[in-house]
N, C-alpha and C positions, 0 to 999 in steps of 0.2 A: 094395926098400926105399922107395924115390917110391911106389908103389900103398900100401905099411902107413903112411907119411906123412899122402897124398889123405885115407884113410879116418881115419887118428885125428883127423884135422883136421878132417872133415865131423861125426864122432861128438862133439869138443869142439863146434863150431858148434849142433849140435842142442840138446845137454844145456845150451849156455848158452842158446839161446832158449826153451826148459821152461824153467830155472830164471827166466827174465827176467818170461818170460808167468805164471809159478805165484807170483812175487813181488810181481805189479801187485795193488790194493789193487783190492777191488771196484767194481764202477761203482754209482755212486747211479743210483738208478731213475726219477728225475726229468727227466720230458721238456720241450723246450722249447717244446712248445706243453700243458703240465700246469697247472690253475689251481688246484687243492688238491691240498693233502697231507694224508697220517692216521697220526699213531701208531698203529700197528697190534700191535705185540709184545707179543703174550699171556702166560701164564704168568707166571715172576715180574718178567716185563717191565711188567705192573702194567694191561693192558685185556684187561675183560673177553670172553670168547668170542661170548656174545649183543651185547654193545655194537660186537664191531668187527664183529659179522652186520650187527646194524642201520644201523651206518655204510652198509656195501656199499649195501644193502636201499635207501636214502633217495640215495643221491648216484646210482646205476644210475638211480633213479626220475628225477632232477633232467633226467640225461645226455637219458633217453627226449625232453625236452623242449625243449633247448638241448646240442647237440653240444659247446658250446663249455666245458660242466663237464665236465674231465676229471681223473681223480683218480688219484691214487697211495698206496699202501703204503707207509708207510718204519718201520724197525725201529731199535732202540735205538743201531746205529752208525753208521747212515741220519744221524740227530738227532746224536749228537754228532760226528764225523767225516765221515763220506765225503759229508754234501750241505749244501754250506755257504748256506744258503739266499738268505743275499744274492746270490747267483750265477744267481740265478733269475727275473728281473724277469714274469716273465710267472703265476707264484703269486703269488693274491692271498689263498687261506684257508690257514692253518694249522687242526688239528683235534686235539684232545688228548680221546679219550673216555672213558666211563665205564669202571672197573675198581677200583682199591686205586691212590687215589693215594701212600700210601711207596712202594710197589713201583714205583711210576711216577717218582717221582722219584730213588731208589736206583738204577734202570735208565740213566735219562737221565745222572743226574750233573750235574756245575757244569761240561760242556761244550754239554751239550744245552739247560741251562738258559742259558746265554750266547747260543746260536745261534736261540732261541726267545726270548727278551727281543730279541734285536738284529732281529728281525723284525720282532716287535711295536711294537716302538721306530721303525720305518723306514713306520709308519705302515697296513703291509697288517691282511687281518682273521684274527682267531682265533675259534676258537669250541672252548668247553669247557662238559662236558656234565656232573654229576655227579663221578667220580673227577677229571674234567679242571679243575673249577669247585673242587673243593680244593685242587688243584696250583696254581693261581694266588694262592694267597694265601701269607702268611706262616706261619700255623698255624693250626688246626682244633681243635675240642670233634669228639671219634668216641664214641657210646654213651656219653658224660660226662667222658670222659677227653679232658684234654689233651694238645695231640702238638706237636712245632714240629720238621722235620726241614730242613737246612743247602741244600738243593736243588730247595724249591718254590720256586716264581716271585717270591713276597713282593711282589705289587703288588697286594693285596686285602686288607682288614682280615679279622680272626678270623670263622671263617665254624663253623659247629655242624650237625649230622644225629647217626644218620638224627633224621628228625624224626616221635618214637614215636603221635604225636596221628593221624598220617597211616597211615604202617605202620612197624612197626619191623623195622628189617632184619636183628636177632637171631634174631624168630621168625616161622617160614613161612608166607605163602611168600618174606617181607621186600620185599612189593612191594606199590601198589596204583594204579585208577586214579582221579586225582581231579581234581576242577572247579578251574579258572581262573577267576580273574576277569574275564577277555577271553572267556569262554562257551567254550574249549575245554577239552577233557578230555586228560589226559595220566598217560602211566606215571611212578609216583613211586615210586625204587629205591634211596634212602637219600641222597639230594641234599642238600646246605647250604643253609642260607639266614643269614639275622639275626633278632635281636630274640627268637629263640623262647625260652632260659634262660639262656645263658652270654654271650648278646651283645647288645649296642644297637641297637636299631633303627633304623638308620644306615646309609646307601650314602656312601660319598668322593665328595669332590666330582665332578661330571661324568659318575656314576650315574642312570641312569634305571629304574626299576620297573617293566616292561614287564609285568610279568602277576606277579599274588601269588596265593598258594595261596587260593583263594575258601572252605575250612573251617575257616580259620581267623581267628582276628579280629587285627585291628590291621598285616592288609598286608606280609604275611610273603613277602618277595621269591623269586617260582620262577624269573622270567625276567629276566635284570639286562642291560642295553646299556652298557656303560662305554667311552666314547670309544670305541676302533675294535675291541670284544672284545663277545662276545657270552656269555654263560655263564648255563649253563640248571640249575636244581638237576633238575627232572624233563626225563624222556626224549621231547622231541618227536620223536626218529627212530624210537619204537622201532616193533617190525614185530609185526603181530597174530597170535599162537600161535608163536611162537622165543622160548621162551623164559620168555613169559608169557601170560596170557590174561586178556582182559576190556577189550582193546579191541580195536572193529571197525576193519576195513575202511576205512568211510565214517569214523570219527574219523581213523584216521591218515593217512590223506590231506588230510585237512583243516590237522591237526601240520603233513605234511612241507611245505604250503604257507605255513603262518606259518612257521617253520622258515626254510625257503629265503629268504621276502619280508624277515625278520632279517638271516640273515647276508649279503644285497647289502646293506642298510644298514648293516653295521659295515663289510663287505669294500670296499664303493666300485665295485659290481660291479653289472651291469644282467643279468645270466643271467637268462632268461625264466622266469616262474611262471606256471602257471592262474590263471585268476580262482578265487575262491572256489565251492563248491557253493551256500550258503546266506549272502552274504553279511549280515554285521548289515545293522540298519537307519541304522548312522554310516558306512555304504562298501557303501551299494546305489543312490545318484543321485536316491532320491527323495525327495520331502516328506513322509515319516509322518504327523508330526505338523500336520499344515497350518499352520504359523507362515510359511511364504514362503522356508524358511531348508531347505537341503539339505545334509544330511551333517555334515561337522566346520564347515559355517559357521552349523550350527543348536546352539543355547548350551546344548541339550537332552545334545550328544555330547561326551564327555569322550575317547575314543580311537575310534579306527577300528574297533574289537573292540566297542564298547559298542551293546548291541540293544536300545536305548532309547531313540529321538530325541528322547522330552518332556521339555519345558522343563525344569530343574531348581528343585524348589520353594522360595521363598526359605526362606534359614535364616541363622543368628546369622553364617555364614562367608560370604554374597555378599549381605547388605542393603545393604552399605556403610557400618553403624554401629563406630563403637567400642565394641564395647557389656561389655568389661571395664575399659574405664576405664587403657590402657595409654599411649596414643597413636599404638596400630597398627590398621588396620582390616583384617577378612576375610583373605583367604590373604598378608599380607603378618603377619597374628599369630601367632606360633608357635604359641596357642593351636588353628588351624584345623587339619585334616589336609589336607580337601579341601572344594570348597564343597556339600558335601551335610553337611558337620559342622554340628548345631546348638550348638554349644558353645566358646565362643571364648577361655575360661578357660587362661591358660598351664600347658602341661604342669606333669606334675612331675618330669619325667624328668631324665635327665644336663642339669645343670650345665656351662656351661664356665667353667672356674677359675680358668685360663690359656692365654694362646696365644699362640706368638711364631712368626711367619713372614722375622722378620729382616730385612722391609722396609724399617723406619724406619733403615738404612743404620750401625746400632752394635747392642752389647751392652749397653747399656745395662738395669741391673737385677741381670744376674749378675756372680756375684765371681765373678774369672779368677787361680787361680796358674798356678807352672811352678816347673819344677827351675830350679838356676844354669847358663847359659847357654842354657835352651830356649825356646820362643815359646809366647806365649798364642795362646788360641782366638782368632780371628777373624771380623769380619761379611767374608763377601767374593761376588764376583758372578759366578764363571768359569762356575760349574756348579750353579745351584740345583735344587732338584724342581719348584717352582712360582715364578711371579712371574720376579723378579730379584736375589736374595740368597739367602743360608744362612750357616748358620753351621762355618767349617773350622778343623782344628786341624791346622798342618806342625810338629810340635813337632820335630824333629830332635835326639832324645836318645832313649835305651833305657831311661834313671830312671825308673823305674814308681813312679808315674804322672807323666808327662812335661807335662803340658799338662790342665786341671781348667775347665771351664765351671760351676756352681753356681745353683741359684735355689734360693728361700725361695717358698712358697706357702701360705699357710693352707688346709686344710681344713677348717676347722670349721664345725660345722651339718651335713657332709655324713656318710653313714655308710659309702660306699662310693665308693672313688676308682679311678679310669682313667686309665691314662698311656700316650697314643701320640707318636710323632713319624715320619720317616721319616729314613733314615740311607742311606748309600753309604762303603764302607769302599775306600780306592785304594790297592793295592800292599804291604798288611800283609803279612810274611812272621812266623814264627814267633817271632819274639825279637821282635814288636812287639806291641801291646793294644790294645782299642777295650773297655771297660766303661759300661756305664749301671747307674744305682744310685737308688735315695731314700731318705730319712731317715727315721725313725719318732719321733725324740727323742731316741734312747739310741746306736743303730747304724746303720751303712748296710746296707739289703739290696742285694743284685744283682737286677738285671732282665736283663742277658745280657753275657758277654763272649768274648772268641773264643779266650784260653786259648792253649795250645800251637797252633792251628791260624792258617792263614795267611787271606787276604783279599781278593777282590779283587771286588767286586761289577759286574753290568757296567751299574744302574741302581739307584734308588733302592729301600729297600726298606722296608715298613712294617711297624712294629711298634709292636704294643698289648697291654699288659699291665690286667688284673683286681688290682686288689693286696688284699691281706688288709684286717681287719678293724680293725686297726691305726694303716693309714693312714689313717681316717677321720677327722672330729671334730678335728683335729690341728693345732694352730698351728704347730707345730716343725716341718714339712713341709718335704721340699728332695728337687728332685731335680738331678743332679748327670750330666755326662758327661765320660770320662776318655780323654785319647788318647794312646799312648806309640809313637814311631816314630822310628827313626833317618835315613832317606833322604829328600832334595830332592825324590823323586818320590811319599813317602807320605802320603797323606791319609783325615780322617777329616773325614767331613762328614754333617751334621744340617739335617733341616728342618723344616718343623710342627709345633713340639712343643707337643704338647696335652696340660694336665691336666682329667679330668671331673671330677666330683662329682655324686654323687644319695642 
């Protein structure tokens, strides 16, 4: 009887440490001497097979050079569960690449997207490549069509591809490769940009234009640096015959070296690069053009990529004339793009209509109701997007609509109006509302509300609407934001809010 005891006793002992061991949650693959990570989850986890090759292909390349880039795989419960990346002080890139961004963001969800904002937020570097460079925005123009899905990043204005003038990526082989305006050549696989038909040609503040498709006019952004994120519409990693063909060898090594020299500039990272094979003549040390002046301290070099040290010629944008008669001279005139413009005449582009940043410390301008006993909108300072204000609504009532911000803006003269701002929605749960709307004269349209679903954003996030045709020409113009919440702890809050016109 003691010996059938011993043994049931040992048998329960085993089968509960199998059950103990088979019920531990996988280990994140994230080592503590790791300094990128890569969404890698193919299929309908949203990257592509040849993008997470090419990933491989360009970080192995890095590794060859600097031991100290080591990278890792993580998959869709990687990103939202099992590797909480603040956990990780020693990752400095995150890497989101090409594939189908919905599928990418459908995969990840509003967990993966909280643990990738709080990374980015904590100041490390990202970098998004095509499908990755949609996923950071709020919504996207795809082949014309508008998309805005609840789980992209939204810290990007409206971004549009593919871009059909380049290749379109309907018909085959939906790829091509084309010139930079930095002198390199790269694969273009249906990348975003701006400005090209549904959107402004406009970066957010804190945007730089690091290389624009050179076949195109007017500066069509391929390579964007935004404060600590690097996001490329074309493929500098990709690898020559996987996938595609028509670029060499000697190009993509050239890529993965701009490439690399980017993202330590966004990441805060000194991982060692080659020098260049052919460096220009703004990042070869010597005097081209014999003016005495070398590299970028010669007025001839607009960026370290530019293969032209000569002087630049004067024209209407660097004489130092007023010469539209505004009271701005040269690149300080909106009229200039850059100082090779000879034409200093102000655009006629977007208009700004209105803009409240909520600095001057009120609401002054907008009419404020509420239901009986709720709170009006407020200027307040806890949590702005920029600066030191925004605007928040605690209405603490369920009365739909609980709490009403309002403005009057004429558009008239203009034919076509724009409305962005940025928003952060804290602790909505189902039975509360955040609406934005504008006036046309007669009714209010929607511009978005959150409906039966809940809220909780875990940073600002932007949104920018096209409005119809309507809106234009229009003195009765108004737009309006509504916030309905019962709890001490729920908030809605607004920042930048921008009206265009053009």
């Amino acid at each position: 009887m003691k010996k059938i005891f011993i043994v049931s006793v040992l048998v329960l002992a085993i089968v509960s440490a199998f059950v103990f061991v088979s019920a531990r949650p996988p280990a994140c693959p994230i080592q503590s001497d790791t300094s990128v990570v890569i969404y890698g989850d193919t299929g309908n986890g949203g990257v592509g097979t040849p993008s997470k090759s090419w990933q491989t292909h360009f970080f192995d390349w890095w590794h060859s050079y600097d031991p100290n880039v080591k990278y890792v795989f993580l998959d869709r419960n990687d990103v939202k569960s099992d590797c909480d990346l603040s956990r990780f002080p020693n990752v400095k890139l995150y890497v989101q690449p090409g594939g189908d961004a919905y599928y990418q963001q459908n995969a990840l969800g509003s967990q993966g997207k909280a643990n990738i904002l709080n990374f980015i937020n904590s100041g490390k570097g990202f970098f998004g490549t095509c499908a990755g460079f949609y996923y950071v925005a709020g919504d996207y123009y795809w082949q014309g069509k508008y998309y805005s899905w609840s789980n992209l990043l939204g810290i990007f204005p409206t971004l549009e591809g593919s871009v059909t003038d380049i290749a379109d990526y309907d018909n085959s082989p939906g790829y091509a490769l084309t010139p930079l305006s930095n002198g390199f050549n790269a694969i273009y696989y249906g990348g975003p940009t701006r400005g090209w038909r549904n959107t402004p040609n406009t970066l957010p503040v804190g945007a730089e234009n690091k290389a624009s498709f050179a076949a195109l006019p007017n500066y069509l952004p391929a390579v964007v640096k935004y404060n600590n994120m690097l996001l490329t519409s074309v493929h500098l990693e990709a690898f020559e015959n996987d996938g595609i063909t028509g670029l060499s060898s000697e190009q993509r090594i050239e890529n993965y070296k701009l490439l690399a020299n980017n993202i330590n500039e966004v990441a805060g990272t000194s991982f060692y690069v080659p020098a260049y094979t052919n460096p220009s003549q703004c990042n070869d040390g010597i005097d081209n053009d014999g003016d005495g002046f070398v590299d970028m301290a010669d007025s001839g070099c607009v960026n370290a990529g530019d293969n032209d040290e000569t002087d630049i010629p004067m024209t209407r944008c660097n004489d130092g004339i007023d010469n539209d008669g505004d009271g701005l001279v040269d690149l300080t005139d909106l009229g200039c793009v850059d100082s090779l413009d000879n034409n200093e005449t102000d655009p006629t582009g977007p208009t700004e209509l209105f803009f409240d940043d909520f600095e001057s410390g009120s609401l002054s301008g907008w009419v404020l109701t509420k239901v009986f006993g709720g709170n009006d909108w407020a200027n307040a300072v806890t949590n702005p997007y920029q600066g030191a204000r925004y605007a928040q609504s605690q209405p603490m009532s369920t009365n739909e609509p609980a709490s009403v911000m309002e403005r009057s803006i004429s558009t008239s003269g203009y034919a076509s109006v724009t409305v962005s701002y940025y928003k952060r929605l804290v602790g909505l749960d189902v039975a509360d509302e955040f609406q934005a709307k504008w006036f046309d004269g007669a009714q209010w349209n929607v511009l978005e509300f959150t409906g039966s679903n809940s809220a909780n954003d875990a940073g600002y996030v932007l949104k920018t609407f096209d409005l119809p045709a309507n809106a234009g020409d229009n003195s009765n113009f108004k737009i309006r934001f509504e916030c309905t919440a019962g709890a001490v702890s729920e908030y809605c809050r607004v920042d930048n809010v921008n009206v265009e016109g053009q």
